[in-house]
C-alpha positions in Angstrom: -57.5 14.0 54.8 -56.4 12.7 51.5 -52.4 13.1 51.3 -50.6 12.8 47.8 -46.7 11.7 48.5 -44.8 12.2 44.8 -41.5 10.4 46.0 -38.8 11.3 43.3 -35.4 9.4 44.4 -34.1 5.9 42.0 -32.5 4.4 45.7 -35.1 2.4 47.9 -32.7 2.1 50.6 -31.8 6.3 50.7 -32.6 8.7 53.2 -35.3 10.3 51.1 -37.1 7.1 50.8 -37.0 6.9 54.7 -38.5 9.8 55.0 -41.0 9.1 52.4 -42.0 6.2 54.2 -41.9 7.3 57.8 -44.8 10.3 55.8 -46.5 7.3 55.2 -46.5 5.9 58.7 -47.2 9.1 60.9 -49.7 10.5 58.6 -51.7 6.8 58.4 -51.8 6.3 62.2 -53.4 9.7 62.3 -55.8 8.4 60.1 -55.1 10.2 56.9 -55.6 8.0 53.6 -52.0 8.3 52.1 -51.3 7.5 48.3 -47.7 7.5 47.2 -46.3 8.2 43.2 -43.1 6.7 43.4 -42.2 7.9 40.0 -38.6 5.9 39.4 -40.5 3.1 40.4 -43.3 3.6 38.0 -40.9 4.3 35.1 -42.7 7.8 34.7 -41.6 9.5 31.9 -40.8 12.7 32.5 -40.2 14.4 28.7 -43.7 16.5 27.5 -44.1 15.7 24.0 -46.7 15.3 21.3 -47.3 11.9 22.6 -49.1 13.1 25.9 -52.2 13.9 23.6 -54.2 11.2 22.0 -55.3 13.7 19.4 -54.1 17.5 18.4 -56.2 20.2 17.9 -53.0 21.5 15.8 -51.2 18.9 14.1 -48.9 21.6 12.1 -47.2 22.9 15.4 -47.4 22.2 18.9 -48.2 24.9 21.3 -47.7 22.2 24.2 -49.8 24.3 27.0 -52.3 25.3 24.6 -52.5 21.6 23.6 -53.0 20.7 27.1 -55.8 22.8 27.8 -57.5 21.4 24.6 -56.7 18.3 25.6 -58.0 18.6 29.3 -61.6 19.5 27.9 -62.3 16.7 25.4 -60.6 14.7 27.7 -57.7 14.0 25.6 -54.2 13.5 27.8 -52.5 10.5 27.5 -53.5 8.0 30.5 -50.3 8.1 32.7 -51.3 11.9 33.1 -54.7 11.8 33.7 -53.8 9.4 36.4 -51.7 11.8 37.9 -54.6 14.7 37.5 -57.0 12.4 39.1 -54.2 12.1 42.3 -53.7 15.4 42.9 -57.3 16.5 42.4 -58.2 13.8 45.2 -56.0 15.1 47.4 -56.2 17.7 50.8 -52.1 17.8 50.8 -49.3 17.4 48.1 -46.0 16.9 50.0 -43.4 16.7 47.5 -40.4 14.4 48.4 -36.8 14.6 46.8 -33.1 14.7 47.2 -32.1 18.8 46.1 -30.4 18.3 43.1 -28.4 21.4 41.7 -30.4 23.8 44.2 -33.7 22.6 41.9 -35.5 19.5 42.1 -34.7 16.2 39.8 -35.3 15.8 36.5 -38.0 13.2 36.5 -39.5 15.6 39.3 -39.8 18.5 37.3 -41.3 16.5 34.4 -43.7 15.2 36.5 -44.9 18.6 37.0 -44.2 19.7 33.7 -46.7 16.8 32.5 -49.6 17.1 35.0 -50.1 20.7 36.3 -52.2 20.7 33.0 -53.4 24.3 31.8 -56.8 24.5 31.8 -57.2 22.4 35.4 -53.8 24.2 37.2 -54.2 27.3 35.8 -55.3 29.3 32.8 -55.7 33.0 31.8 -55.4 34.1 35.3 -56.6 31.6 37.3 -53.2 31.7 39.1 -51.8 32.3 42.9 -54.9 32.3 45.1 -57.4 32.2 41.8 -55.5 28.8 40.6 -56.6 25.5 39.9 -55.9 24.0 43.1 -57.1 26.8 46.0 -58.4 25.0 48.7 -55.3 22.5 49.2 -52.3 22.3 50.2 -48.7 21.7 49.4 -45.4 21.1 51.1 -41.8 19.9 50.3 -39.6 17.5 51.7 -36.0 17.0 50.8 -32.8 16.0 51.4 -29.8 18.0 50.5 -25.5 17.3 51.5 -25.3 21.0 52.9 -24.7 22.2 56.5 -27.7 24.1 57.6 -25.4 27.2 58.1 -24.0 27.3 54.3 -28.3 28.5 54.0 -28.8 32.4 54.7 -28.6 36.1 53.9 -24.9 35.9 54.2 -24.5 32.3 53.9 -22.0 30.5 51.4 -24.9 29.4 49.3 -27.4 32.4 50.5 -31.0 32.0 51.4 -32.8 29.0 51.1 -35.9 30.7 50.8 -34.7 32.4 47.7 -33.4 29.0 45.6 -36.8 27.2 46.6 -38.8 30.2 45.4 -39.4 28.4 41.4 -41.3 25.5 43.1 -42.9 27.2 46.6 -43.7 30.3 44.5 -43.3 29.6 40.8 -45.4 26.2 40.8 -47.2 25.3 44.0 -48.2 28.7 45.0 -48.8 29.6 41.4 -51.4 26.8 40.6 -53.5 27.5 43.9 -51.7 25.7 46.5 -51.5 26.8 50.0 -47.6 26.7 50.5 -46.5 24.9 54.1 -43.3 25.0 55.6 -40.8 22.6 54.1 -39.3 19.9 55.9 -35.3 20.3 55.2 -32.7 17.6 55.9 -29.2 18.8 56.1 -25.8 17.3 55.3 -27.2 14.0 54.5 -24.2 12.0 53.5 -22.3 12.5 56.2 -23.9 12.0 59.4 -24.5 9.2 61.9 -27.2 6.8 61.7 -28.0 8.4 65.4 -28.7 12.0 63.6 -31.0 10.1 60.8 -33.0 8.6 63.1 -33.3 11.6 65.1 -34.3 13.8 61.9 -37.0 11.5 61.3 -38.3 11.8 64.4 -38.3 15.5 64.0 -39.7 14.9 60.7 -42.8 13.0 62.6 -43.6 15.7 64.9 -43.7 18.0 61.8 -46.1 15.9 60.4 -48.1 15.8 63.2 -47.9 19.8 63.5 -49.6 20.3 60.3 -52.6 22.0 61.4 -50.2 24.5 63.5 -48.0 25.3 60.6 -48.1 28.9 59.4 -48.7 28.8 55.5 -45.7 30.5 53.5 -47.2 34.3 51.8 -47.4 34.6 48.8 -49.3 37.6 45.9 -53.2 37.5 46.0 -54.7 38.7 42.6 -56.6 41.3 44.3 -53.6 43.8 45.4 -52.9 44.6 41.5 -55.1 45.9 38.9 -56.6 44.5 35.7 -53.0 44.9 33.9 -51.3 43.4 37.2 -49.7 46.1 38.4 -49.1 46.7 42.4 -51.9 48.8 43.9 
């Protein structure tokens, strides 16, 4: 399998880089061909702007996704993105990997996306949810946050989980085709022992290795509403 890491943290030495590279480690040794975007480490610009097209189809006023999909058929994105494209479209698995900024994912994170989940190859018209771009792979997320596991839940101090990772499970992976996996969560970060880091990696390597187990998150399908996407 060909396994797309997009690492998204400016420390080498953090947590989240551990756990990028310990992905890197399991998943190799089980003979997956791993490729990592280290995106603070690349310098990857994150802002979308004119400059991610070699040439406009409308140099008046910039309809960014519309430019995209232009750009996507005559082969017109800027290099650093096609680069990207070319990535993900290689890839079996996407496994996101981040420290949970603001209940959301950082900044250069989100541009990434913003940049490469090009319409016209992620989605378009509606080519989205199990008719997107990429149906056929799959996706996961990996991050670190400083909360307790119990401030997460129905009743919980910050509520469910579930519910603040919906604009990137739902909104963005799901959206453009992926098959959504369980996320791999590491709690209260900061604050605990060496001893419990070293364990959570090792519970992050038996997730790893569970892969083919895991029970993919649910999401719509285009064909339980109509033409006008209303709920049969």
């Amino acid at each position: 399998m060909n396994i797309l890491i997009v690492h998204a943290h400016p420390e080498p030495l953090s947590f989240t880089t551990a756990l990028k590279d310990q992905a890197v480690r399991v998943l190799e040794q089980q003979g997956h061909h791993v490729e990592v975007s280290d995106l603070y480490a690349m310098n990857f610009n994150p802002v979308a702007s004119r400059e991610d097209f070699t040439t406009l189809k409308n140099e008046e006023y910039l309809n960014y996704a519309l430019e995209q999909r232009h750009a996507s058929q005559q082969k017109l994105l800027s290099t650093d993105i096609q680069s990207e494209i070319e990535k993900v479209q290689k890839a079996d698995l996407l496994i996101l990997n981040f420290p949970m900024y603001w209940t959301s994912i950082p900044a250069i994170l989100k541009g990434w996306i913003d940049r490469v989940f090009v319409s016209g190859i992620f989605y378009g018209g509606k080519r989205f949810y199990n008719h997107g771009g990429m149906v056929g792979k799959k996706a996961m997320l990996s991050f670190t946050l400083g909360g307790r596991d119990h401030m997460f839940g129905e009743n919980a101090i910050h509520g469910s989980l579930e519910n603040l990772l919906l604009p990137i499970q739902r909104g963005t992976l799901a959206y453009v085709g992926f098959e959504v996996l369980p996320p791999f969560i590491a709690y209260h970060v900061p604050y605990i022992s060496l001893e419990a880091r070293q364990q959570m990696l090792l519970d992050y390597a038996k997730h790893l290795q569970s892969l083919d187990q895991l029970d993919a998150l649910v999401f719509p399908k285009l064909e339980q509403f109509d033409e006008r996407l209303y709920p049969l």
